[in-house]
N, C-alpha and C positions, 0 to 999 in steps of 0.2 A: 504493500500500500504506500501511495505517495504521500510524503509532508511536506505542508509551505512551514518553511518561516514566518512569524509573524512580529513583527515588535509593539508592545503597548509603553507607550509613554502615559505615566501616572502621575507624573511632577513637572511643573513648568518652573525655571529658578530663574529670578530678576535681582537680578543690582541693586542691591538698596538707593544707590543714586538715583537709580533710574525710576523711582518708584514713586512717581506723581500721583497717583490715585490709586484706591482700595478695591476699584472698580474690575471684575476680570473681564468686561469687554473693553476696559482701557488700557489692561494691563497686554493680555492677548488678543485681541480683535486687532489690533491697529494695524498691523501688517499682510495681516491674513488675507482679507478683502482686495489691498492693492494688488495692479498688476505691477511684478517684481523687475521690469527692465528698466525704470529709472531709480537717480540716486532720491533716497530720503533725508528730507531737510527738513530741522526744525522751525518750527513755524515764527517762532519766536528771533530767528536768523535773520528773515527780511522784514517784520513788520516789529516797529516801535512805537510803543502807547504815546501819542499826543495829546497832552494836556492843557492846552493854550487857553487860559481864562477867560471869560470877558462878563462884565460886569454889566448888568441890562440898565441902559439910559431912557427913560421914560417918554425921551422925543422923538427916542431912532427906533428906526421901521427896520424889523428882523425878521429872516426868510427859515423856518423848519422844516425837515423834512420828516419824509413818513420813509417805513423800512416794510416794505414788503414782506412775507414767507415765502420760504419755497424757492429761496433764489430768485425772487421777481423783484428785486431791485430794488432801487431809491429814486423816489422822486420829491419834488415841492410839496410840501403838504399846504403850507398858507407863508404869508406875510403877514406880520401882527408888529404892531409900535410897543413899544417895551413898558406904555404904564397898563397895558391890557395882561402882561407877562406875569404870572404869580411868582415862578422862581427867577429871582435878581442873580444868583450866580451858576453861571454858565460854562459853555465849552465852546472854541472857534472850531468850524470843518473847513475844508478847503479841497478844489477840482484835482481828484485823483487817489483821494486817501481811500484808505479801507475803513467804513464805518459798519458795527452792527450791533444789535440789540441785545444786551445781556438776559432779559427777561425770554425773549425769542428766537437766541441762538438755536435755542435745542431744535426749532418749528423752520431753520433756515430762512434767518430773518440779518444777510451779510449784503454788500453790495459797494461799490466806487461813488466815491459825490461826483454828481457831476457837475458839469458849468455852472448851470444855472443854481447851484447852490454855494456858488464859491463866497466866501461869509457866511455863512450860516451859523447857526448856533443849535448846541445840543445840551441836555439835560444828561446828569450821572447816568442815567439810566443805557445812554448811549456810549459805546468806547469808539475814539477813533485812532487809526493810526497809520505813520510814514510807514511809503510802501517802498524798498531795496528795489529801485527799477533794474537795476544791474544783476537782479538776479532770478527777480518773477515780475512778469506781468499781471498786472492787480486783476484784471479782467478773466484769465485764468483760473487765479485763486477765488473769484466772485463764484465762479462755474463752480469749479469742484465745492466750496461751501458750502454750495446749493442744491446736492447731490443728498440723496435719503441717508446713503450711509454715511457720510460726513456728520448729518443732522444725528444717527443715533448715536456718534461718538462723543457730542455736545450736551448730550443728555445726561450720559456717564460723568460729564463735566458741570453739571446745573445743580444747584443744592437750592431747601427753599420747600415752601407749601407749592403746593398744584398751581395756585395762580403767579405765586411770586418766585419759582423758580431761576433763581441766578445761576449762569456762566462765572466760575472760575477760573479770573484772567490767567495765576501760573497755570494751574491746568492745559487751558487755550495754548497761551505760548510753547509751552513745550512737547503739542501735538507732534508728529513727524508725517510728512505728505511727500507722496510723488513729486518730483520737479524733471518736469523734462528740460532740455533749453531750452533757452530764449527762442528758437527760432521755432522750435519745435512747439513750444506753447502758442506762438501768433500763430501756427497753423492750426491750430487745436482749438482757438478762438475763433479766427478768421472763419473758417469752415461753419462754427455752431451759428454766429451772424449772421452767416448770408443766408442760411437755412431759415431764419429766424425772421430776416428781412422779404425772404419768397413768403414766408407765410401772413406778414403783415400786407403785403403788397396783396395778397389774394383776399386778404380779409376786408382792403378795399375796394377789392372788386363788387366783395359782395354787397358791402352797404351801398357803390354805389348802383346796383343794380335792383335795389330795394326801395333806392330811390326812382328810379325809371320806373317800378315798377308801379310806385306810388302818379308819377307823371301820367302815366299813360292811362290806367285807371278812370283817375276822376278827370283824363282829358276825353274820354270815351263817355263820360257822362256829359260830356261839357260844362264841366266844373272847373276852377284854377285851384291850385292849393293854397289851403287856408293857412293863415299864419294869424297868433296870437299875438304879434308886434305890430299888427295894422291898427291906427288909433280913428277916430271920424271926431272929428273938431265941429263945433259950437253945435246949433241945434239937429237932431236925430228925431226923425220921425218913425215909428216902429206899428205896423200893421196891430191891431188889436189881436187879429188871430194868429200871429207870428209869436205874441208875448206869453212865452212860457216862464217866465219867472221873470221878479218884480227889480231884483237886486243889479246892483251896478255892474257886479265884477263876474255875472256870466257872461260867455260867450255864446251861450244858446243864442240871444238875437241876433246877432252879425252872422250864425252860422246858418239859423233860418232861414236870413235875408241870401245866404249864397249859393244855398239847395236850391232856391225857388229858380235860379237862372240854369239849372240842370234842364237838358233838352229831352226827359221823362217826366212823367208824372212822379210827387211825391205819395208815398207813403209810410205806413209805420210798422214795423215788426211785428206788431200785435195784430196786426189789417189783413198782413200778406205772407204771416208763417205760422206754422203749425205747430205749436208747445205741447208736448209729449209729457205723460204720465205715466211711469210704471214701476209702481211701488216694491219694494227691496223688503219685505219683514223675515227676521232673521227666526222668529219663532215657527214659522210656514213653510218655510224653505227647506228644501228634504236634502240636498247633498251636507257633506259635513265641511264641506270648504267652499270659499266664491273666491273670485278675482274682483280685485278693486283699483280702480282708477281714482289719486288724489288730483288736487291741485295742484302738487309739485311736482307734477309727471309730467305736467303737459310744458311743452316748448314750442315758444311763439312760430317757429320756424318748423320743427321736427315732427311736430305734432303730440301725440300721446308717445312718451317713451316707455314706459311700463307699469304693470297692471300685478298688485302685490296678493299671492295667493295670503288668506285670510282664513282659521276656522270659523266657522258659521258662529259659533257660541261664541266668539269673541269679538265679532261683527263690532265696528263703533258706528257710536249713535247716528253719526253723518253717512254710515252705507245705509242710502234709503232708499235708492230708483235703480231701475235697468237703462242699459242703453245697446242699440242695434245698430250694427253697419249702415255706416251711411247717416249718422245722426250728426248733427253738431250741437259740441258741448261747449256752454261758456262759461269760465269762471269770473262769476259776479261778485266774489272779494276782491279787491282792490282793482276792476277792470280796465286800469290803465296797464298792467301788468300784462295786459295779453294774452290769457292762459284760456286760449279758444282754439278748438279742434275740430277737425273731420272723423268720427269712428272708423277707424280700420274693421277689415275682416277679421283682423289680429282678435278685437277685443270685441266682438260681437258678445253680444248675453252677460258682457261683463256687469260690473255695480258700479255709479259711481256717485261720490259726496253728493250731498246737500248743497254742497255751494257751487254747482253746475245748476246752470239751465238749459231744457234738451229742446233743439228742433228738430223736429224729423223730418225725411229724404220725403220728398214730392214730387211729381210731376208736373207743380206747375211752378217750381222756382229750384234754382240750381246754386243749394247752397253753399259752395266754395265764392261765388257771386257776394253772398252776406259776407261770409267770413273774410272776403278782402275788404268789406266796406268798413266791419268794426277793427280790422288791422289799420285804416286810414285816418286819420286826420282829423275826419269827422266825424267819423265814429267812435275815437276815443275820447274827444273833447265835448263830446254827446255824453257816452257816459261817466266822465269825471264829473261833469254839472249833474248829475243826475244821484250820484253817492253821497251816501249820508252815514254817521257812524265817525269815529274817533279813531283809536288806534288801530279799528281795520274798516273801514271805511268801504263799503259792499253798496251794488244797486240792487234794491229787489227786482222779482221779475214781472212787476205792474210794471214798474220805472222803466226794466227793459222795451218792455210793447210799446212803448211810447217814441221810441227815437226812430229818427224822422228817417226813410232812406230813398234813392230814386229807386222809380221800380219799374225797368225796362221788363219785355215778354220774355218768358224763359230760353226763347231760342236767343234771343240778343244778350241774353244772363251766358251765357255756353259759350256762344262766341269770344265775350271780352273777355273769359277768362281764359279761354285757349291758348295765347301767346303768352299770358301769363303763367301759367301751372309753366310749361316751358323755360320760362325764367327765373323760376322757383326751385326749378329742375338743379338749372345752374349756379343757384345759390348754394344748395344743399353738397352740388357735388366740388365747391369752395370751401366749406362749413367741413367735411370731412376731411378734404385733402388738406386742410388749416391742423388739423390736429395731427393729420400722421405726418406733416412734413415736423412740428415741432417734436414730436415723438422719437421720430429719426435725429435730428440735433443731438438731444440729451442721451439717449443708445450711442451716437457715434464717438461722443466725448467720453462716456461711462467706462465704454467696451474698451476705450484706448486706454484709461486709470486702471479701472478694477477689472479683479478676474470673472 
């Protein structure tokens, strides 16, 4: 019979020098993860804590920033004059340093100031510091900071309650990380940019194709698009049956006033669609599980993304109704948010919240038709005037029936939405390739560090 050798190591032995934390994914992790063809440098080599005071003057106007997670960066968060400032003593940043969030290290919250923050000022809460250009490129080191396993190394490094957990500057500093060179790291950056930059370029493709899509739309109504920055100077005359509310600061009348030049007949939701009832009770219901459709499922763009199987007995109080292929659902909590859909085949017989209102599929109206009128302009400025409510601020669905829409014949309804679904088509097929082009960056940079 054959024998392998096998060796079990039962003991790992560390230099008491070298023995920065009690932590064994600090003690052993740290290397394991990289990939082993570059030299490891301690981090604490190229970057030096900067402490530059500055004392807040009540006159001068100071720019903060905010810190991202996730490796997403730093940007301007405000400009604020120093006697609106609570803490008088301070910290200067400047274009280039390495700044990141001791409270949010662990969540990868690192990142370069840039220009537009060159003065700035930070609170303790922030560290900054000179970055050794002659030996890493700060933008590099942003990258890899920004990476999950970096972040769980950070963690091992954060002491503190749940909320106040702090980074451990020795700790920090005497991390040890990959360093490739210099030239080697601008390729390593260079590369995730431009990756970075195809993706933002395509993300404006989409909006602006959201925009055309809005153009074309309410130009096929012959409508213009409405804008809230239009003012009408001295006296206003407003038709008696235009005046759906009494107050100054709606815009129902100016929007009234701009329906009526639609070259169809107006109508109202409640006149020319069909509100669907079918009741969800969890006590009648014979299977032991349903699929449910929340509010935070649905995506303005995507549609219904997923439908969470539920057992029956644990139903909550808001699985009240069914809904059928072919319906459209609107969420009437906060419906500036958009969370209106087409039912898929997907989610046929599915349940979904109380706070959907259901139209059903007709033959005499082509509801992808509505659903682009309340994705527009006017339809959401229809039902923002029309919600009522506090910290969730919902339109009932009387209030729904009520808003006003043009209402050309269903074959004209098919028509104008045809080159749209089209260009909805191409939004979508933007919206994924946005994610797996950014996807591939963070893989190409990862695969080149870690194993």
């Amino acid at each position: 019979m054959q024998t392998t050798n096998t060796t079990y190591n039962y003991l790992k032995f560390v230099d008491f020098a070298q023995l920065t934390s009690w932590s064994s994914y600090a003690l052993l992790g740290k290397n394991l993860i990289y990939n082993q063809k570059y030299t490891f440098v301690r981090i604490g080599d190229f970057l030096k804590r900067n402490k530059e005071q500055v004392s807040v003057q009540d006159e001068v106007l100071y720019k903060r920033p905010t810190i991202r997670i996730n490796g997403q960066g730093i940007s301007l968060r405000d400009e604020e004059v120093g006697k609106n400032i609570g803490t008088k003593n301070q910290f200067r940043i400047h274009t280039g340093q390495f700044l990141l969030s001791k409270i949010d290290a662990r969540n990868g919250a690192f990142g370069v100031v840039p220009e537009e923050l060159e003065n700035g000022i930070i609170t303790g809460n922030f560290w900054t510091f000179d970055v050794d250009y002659t030996l890493i490129n700060p933008h590099y080191l942003a990258l890899l900071t920004g990476t999950k396993e970096f972040q769980k190394l950070c963690q091992t490094a954060s002491v503190g309650t749940t909320n106040r957990n702090y980074l451990q500057e020795d700790l920090f500093i005497n991390f040890q990380i990959p360093l490739p060179s210099l030239i080697e790291q601008e390729a390593l950056v260079k590369n995730y940019f431009a990756k970075i930059a195809e993706a933002e370029n395509l993300n404006k493709q989409a909006s602006d194709l959201e925009s055309e899509i809005e153009r074309y739309f309410l130009e096929q109504l012959g409508l213009k698009p409405f804008s809230l920055k239009q003012r009408t100077y001295g006296l206003h005359i407003v038709d008696y049956a235009d005046l759906d509310r009494w107050d100054y600061f709606s815009s129902d009348n100016s929007i009234n006033a701009s329906l009526k030049k639609s070259i169809f007949p107006l109508s109202t939701i409640g006149q020319s669609f069909d509100f669907a009832k079918r009741t969800f009770n969890k006590s009648t219901y014979q299977n032991p599980t349903f699929k449910y459709i929340e509010i935070g499922a649905i995506d303005p763009i995507k549609g219904i993304l997923e439908a969470k199987e539920i057992a029956t007995e644990k139903a909550p109080s808001r699985a009240t109704q069914f809904v059928k292929e072919g319906d459209l659902i609107i969420g009437t909590t906060r419906p500036y948010l958009k969370k209106f859909a087409i039912v898929t085949s997907q989610y046929d017989n599915n349940v979904c919240s109380s706070g959907f209102s259901i139209i059903a599929s007709s033959e005499n109206y082509h509801l992808p038709f509505l659903l682009q009128f309340l994705n527009c302009t006017y339809g959401v400025e229809q039902l923002k005037n029309r919600m009522t409510g506090g910290l969730y601020p919902a339109i009932t669905e009387a209030e729904l029936k009520e808003i006003k829409i043009p209402f050309p014949n269903v074959e004209k309804q098919i028509e104008i939405m045809k080159l749209i679904e089209k260009k909805k088509e191409d939004i979508l097929n933007n919206k994924s390739r946005i994610v797996s082009i950014k996807q591939e960056a963070e893989q190409e940079f990862e695969l080149a560090i870690f194993n």
